[in-house]
C-alpha positions as CSV (number, residue, x, y, z in Angstrom):
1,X,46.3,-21.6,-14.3
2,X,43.4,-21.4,-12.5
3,X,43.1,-18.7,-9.3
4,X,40.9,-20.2,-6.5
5,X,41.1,-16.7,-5.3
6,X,39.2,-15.3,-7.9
7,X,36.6,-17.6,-8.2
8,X,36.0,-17.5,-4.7
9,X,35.4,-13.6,-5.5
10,X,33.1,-14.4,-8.4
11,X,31.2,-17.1,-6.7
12,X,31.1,-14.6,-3.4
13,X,30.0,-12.1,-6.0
14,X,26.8,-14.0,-7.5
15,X,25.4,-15.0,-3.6
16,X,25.5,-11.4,-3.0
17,X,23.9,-10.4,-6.7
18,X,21.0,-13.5,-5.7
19,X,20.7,-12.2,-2.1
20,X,19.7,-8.3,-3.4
21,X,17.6,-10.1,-6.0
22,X,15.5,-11.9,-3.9
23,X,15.9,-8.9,-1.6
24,X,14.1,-7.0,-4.3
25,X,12.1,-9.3,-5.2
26,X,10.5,-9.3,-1.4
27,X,10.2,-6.0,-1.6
28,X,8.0,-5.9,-5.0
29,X,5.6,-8.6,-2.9
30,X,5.6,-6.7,0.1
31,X,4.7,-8.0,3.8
32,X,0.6,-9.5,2.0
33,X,-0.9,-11.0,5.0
34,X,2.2,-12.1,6.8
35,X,4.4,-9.2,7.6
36,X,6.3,-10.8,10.6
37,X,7.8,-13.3,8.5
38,X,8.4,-10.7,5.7
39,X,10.0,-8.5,7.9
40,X,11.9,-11.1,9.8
41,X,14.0,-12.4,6.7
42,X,14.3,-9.1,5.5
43,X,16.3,-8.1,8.6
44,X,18.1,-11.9,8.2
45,X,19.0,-11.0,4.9
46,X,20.3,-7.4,5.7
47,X,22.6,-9.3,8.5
48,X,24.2,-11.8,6.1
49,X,25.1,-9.1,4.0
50,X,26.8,-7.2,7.0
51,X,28.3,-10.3,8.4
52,X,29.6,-12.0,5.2
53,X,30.5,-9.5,2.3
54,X,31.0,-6.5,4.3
55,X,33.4,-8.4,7.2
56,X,35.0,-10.9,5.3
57,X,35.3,-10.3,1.4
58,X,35.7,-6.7,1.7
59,X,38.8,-6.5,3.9
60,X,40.8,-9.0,1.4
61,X,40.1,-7.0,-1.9
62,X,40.6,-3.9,0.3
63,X,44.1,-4.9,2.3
64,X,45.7,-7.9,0.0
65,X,43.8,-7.4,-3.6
66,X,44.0,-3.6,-4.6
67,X,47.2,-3.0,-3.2
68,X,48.9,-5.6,-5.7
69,X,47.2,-4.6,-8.3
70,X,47.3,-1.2,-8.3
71,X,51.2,-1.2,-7.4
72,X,51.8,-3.4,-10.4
73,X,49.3,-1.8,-12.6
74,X,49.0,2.2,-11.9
75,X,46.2,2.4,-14.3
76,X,44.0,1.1,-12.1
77,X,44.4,3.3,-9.5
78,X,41.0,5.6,-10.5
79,X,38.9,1.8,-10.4
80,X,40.5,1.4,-6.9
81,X,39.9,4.7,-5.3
82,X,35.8,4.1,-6.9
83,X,36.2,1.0,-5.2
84,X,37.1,1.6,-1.6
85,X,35.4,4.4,-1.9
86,X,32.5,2.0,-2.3
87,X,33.4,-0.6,0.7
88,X,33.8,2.5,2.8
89,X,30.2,3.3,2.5
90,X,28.8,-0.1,2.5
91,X,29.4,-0.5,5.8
92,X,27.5,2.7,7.0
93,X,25.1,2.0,4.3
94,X,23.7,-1.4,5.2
95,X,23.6,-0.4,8.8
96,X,21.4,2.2,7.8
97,X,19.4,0.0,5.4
98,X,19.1,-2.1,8.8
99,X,17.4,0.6,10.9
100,X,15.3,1.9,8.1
101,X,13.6,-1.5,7.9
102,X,13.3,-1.5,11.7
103,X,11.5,1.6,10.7
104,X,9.4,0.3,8.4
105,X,8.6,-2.7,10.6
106,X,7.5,-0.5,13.6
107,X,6.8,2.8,13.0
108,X,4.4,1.2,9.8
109,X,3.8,2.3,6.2
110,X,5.0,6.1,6.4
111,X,8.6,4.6,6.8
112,X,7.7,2.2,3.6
113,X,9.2,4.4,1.1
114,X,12.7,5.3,2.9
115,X,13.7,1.8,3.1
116,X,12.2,1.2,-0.2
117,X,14.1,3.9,-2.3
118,X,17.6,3.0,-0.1
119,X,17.2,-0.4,-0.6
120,X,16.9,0.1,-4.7
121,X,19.5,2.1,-4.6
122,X,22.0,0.3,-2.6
123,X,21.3,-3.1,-4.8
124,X,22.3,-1.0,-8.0
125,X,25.1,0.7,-6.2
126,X,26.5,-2.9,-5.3
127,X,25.9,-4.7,-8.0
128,X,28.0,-1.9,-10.3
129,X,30.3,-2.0,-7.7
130,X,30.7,-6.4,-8.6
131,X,30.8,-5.7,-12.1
132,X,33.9,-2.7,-11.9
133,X,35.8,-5.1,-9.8
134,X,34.8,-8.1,-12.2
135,X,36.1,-5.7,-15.4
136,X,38.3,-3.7,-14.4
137,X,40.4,-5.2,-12.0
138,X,40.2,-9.1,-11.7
139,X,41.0,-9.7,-15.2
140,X,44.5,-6.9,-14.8
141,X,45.3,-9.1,-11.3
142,X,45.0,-12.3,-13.5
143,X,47.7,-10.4,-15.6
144,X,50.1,-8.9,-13.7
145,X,50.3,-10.9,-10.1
146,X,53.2,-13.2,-9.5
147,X,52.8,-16.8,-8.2
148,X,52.9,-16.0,-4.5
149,X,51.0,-13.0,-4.9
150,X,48.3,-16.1,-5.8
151,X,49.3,-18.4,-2.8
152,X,48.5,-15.6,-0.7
153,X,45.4,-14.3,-1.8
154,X,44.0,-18.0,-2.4
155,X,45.1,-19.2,0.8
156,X,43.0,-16.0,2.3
157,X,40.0,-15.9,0.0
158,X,39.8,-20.0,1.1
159,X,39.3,-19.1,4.5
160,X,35.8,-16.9,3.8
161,X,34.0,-20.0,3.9
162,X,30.4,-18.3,2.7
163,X,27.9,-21.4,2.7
164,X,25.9,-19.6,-0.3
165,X,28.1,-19.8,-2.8
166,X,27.7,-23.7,-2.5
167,X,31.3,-24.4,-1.9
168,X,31.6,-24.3,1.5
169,X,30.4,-26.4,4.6
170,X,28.0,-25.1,6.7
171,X,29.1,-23.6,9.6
172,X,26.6,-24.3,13.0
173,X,26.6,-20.9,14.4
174,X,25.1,-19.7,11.1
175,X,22.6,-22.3,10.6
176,X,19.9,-19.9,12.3
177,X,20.5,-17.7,9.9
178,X,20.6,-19.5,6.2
179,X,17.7,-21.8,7.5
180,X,15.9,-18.9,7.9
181,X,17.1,-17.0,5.1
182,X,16.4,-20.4,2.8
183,X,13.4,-21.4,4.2
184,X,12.0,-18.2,3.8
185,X,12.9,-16.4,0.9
186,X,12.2,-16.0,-2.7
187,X,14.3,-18.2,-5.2
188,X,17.0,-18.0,-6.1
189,X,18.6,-17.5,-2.7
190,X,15.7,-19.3,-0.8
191,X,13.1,-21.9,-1.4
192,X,10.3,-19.7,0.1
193,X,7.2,-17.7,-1.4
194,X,8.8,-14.8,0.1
C-alpha cells in the first residue's frame, strides 16, 4: 500500500536537491552585472531552506519517523544517530550560510570564498544526508511500521504543505518568497537566468 508519508518525504527531498542545485548553479554564474538581484534570491533561497526543510520536515523525521523505526528496527540506530546528528547542525549551518552571504553581499569579494566553500559543502552534506534517509531508513519504515504508525505519520507529513514539491496550494504569506525565488532563479527551481 502506498505511504503518503513517504512520498511527501521524497517529493520534500527533490525541492530541496533542485533548490541547492540552482543554488549552485547561481553560485558558478556569480552576481555578472546584476548583483542585487543575485544576491537577493540568494538570501530568498537560503530562507526557504530555513523555513521549510529545517522547521517543518525536520521535526517529523526527528520526533515521529526515527523513533519508530529505530525502536522496531535496532539496526538502524548508527543511520539515526548520523542523522540527527545531521538536523542538529543544519539548523546552525544555514544560519551561518545566511550571514556569510550577508558577508559576501556587503563587505564584497574577500568574503566570496567563505560563503562559496560553505555553501559547496553544505549542498553535499545535505544531499548525502537525503540519500541515507532515502536508503537506509525509508525503505526499513516501509517494512516494519504498523498501520497506524502510517495514519499518523501521513496525517503529519500532509500538513507540511511545501508549494515546491508541486503538490500543494500556495499559501499567500509565502507568495513573496516563491515569486521571487521562481521568477528569479535558475531552472529547475526557477524560471530565471539566475
Amino acid at each position: 500500500m502506498p505511504r503518503t508519508s513517504l512520498q511527501t518525504i521524497k517529493d520534500e527531498h527533490a525541492a530541496l536537491a533542485s533548490m541547492l542545485q540552482s543554488l549552485l548553479l547561481m553560485l558558478d554564474r556569480g552576481p555578472g552585472d546584476t548583483p542585487e538581484r543575485f544576491f537577493d534570491v540568494l538570501r530568498a533561497m537560503l530562507f526557504y531552506i530555513d523555513e521549510f526543510p529545517e522547521r517543518l520536515h525536520h521535526p517529523k523525521e526527528s520526533n515521529l519517523l526515527f523513533p519508530r523505526v529505530v525502536r522496531l528496527a535496532p539496526d538502524t540506530m548508527a543511520a539515526v544517530t548520523q542523522l540527527e546528528k545531521d538536523h542538529a547542525h543544519s539548523e546552525a549551518a544555514v544560519r551561518e550560510l545566511q550571514h556569510l552571504l550577508l558577508a559576501w553581499e556587503l563587505i564584497g569579494e574577500s568574503r566570496h570564498a567563505a560563503f562559496d566553500s560553505a555553501m559547496r559543502q553544505y549542498a553535499q552534506d545535505y544531499l548525502g544526508h537525503m540519500k541515507l534517509e532515502e536508503t537506509a531508513i525509508l525503505p526499513v519504515a516501509q517494512a516494519v511500521l504498523s498501520e497506524a504508525d502510517w495514519a499518523e505519520l501521513d496525517a503529519a507529513f500532509a500538513a507540511n504543505g511545501d508549494p515546491l514539491t508541486g503538490k500543494h496550494p500556495r499559501d499567500p504569506a509565502y507568495d513573496r518568497l516563491f515569486t521571487r525565488i521562481v521568477m528569479r532563479a535558475p531552472a529547475p527551481i526557477g524560471v530565471g537566468e539566475g
